[in-house]
C-alpha positions as CSV (number, residue, x, y, z in Angstrom):
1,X,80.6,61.7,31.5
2,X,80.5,62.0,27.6
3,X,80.1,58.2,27.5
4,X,77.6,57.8,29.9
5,X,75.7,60.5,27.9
6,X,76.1,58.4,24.8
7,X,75.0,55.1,26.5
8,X,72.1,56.9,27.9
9,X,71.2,58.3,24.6
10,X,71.8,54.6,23.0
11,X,69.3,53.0,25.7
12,X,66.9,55.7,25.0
13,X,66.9,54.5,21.5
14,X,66.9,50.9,21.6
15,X,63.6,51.2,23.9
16,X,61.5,53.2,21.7
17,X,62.3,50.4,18.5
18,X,58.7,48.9,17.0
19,X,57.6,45.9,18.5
20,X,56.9,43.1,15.6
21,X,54.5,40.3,16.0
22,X,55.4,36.4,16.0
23,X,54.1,35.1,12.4
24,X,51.8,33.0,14.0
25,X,50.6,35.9,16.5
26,X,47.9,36.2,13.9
27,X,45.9,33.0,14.9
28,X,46.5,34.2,19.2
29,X,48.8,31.1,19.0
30,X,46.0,29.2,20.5
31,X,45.4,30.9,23.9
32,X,42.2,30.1,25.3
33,X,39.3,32.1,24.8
34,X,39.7,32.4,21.1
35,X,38.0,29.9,18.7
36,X,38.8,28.3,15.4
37,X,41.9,30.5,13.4
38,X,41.9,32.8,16.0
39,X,39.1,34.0,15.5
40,X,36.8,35.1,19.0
41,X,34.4,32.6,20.2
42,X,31.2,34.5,19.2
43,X,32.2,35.3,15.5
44,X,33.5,31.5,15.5
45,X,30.1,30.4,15.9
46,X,28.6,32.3,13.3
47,X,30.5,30.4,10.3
48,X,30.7,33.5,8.4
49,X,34.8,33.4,8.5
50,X,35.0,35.7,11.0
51,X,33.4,38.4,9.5
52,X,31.6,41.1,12.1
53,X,28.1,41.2,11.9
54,X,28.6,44.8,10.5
55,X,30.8,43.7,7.2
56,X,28.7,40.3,6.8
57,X,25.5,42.7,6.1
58,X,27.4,44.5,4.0
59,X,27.9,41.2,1.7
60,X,24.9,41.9,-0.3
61,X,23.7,45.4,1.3
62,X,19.9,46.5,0.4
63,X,20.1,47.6,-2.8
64,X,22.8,45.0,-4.3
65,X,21.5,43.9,-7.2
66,X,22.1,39.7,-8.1
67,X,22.8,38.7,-11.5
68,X,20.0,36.7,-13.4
69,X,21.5,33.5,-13.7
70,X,22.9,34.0,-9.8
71,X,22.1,29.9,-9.0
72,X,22.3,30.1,-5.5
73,X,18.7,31.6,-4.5
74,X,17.4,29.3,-1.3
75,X,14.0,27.7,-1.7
76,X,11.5,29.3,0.9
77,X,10.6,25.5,3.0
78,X,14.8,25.4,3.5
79,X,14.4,28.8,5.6
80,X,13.7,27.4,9.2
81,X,10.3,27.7,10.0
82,X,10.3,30.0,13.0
83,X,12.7,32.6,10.8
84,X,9.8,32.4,8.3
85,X,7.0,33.1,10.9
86,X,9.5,36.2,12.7
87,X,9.2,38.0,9.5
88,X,6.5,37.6,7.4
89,X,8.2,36.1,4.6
90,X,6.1,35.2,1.9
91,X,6.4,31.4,0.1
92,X,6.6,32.8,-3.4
93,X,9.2,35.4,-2.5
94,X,12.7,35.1,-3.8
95,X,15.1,34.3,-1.1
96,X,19.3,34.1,-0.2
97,X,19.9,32.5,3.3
98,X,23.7,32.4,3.5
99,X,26.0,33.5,7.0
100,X,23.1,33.6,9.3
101,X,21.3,36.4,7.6
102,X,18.1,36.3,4.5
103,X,18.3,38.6,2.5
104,X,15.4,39.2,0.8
105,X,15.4,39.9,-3.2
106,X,12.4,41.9,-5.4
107,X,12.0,38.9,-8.0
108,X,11.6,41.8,-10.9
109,X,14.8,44.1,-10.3
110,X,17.3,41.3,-8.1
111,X,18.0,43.5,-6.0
112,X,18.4,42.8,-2.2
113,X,15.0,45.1,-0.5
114,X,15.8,43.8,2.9
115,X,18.4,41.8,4.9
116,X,17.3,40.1,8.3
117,X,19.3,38.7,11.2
118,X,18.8,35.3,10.7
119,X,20.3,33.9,14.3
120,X,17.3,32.2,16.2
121,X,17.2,33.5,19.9
C-alpha cells in the first residue's frame, strides 16, 4: 500500500513538470496560417517586423523629438497622393513615412505633432 502511495505521489509529480517549447516553436514551425518568421498574416503584411500597430506608433510617439541632422525626412510628392489628400498635409511640411504610418514633424522644434495611419483602405 506504502508503494502504491509513493508511485501515486511520483505520477502526481512528474505530471505537474513545465512544459518547454521546441527551439524553433518560436517561428510556429511553419504551420499554416502564420506568415513570414512566424509572424501572423496581418502583421506580415505590414513590413514593420511584426510590430503591433500599438508599439509601431510608439516608434516615434507625438512629442518625440528628431535630431537635426536626422537624414531620413521623406519628401512630401513620395507620400502617395491619396494619403496626402486624407489628411490635409501640407507640401512644405516636414514629413517621416516609414512602417505604414506619417508622422508628421513641426519643422521649428522636430518634434513628431501628429502620427497617421498610413495603410490605404
Amino acid at each position: 500500500m506504502k508503494q502504491l502511495l509513493i508511485i501515486a505521489g511520483v505520477a502526481a509529480l512528474a505530471s505537474t513538470a513545465p512544459a518547454y517549447a521546441k527551439p524553433d516553436h518560436a517561428n510556429h514551425g511553419g504551420h499554416v496560417g502564420y506568415g513570414t518568421g512566424g509572424c501572423p498574416p496581418g502583421l506580415a503584411k505590414k513590413n514593420n517586423g511584426c510590430l503591433p500597430p500599438g508599439q509601431a506608433k510608439k516608434l516615434y510617439g507625438v512629442g518625440y523629438r528628431f535630431d537635426r541632422g536626422f537624414a531620413g525626412w521623406t519628401p512630401y510628392n513620395q507620400i502617395p497622393y491619396d494619403l496626402r489628400r486624407q489628411y490635409g498635409l501640407d507640401p512644405y511640411g516636414r514629413y517621416v513615412y516609414d512602417q505604414n504610418y506619417i508622422y508628421q514633424v513641426d519643422p521649428t522644434t522636430y518634434a513628431v505633432s501628429r502620427v497617421l495611419d498610413a495603410i490605404l483602405h
